[in-house]
N, C-alpha and C positions, 0 to 999 in steps of 0.2 A: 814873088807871088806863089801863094800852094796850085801844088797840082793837084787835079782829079781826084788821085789815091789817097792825096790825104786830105782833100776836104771829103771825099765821102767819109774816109775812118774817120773826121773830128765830128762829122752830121751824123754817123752811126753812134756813137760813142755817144754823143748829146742825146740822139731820140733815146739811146738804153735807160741813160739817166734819169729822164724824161718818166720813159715807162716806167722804171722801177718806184719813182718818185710817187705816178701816177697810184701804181699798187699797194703803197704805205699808207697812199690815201683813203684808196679805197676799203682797205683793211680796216682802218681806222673808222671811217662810215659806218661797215657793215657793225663792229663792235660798237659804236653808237646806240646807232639803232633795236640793236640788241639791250642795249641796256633800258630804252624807251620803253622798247614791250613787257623788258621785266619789271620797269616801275610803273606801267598801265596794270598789272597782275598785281602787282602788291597794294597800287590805289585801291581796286576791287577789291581785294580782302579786306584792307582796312577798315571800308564803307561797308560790306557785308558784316564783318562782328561790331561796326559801331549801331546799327541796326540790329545787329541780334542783341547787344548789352542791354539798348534801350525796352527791345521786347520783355526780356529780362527785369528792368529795372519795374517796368509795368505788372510783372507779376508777381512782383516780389510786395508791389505797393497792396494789389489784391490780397495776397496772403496777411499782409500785414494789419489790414479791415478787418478780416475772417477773422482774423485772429484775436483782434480787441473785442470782437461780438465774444466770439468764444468763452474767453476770459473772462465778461460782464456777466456771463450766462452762468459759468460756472461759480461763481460769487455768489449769483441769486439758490443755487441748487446749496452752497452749501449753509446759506441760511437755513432756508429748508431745513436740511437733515440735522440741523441741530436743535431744530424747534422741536420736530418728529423725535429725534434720540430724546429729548429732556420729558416730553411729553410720554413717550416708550416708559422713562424709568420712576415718573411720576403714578404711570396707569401700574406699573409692578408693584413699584410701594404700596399703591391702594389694595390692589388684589391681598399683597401680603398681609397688611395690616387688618384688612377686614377677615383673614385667615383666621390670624392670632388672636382677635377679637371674640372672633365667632366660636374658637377652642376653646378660648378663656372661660367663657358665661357656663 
């Protein structure tokens, strides 16, 4: 049978193992956890720019209306100025012609 000394040293010797065992674990835990809160941080960002992309995508669709009015607008404008420029160089011809007219006689 052991004595004393040496079941205390095999019962010391067990609890060391024990604890150290205990501490790999608990190391292991804490780095866990730590990686928890850094993928609760990275969920949050993710869902904060999937929210901002969509703000984004919203005003992009705004611009994009604005910007077909624009275009229809500036269509009609340059009707306009072509009707104005032809009508501009039809009113010269006349001025000219009744120039030349009125020199002539």
């Amino acid at each position: 049978m052991a004595t004393t000394p040496d079941l205390e040293r095999v019962l010391r010797n067990h609890l060391d193992n024990d604890t150290k065992r205990l501490d790999r674990i608990e190391a292991k835990i804490d780095k866990l956890s730590e990686t928890v809160v850094s993928l609760a941080r990275v969920e949050e960002k993710v869902t904060a720019l999937d929210k901002e992309a969509a703000r984004t995508n919203q005003r992009l669709e705004k611009i994009d209306s604005r910007l077909e009015v624009v275009e229809g607008s500036v269509g009609n404008n340059d009707i306009t100025i072509r009707v104005i420029n032809k009508l501009s160089w039809l009113t010269i011809s006349a001025i000219a012609a009744g120039a030349i007219a009125y020199y002539f006689q």
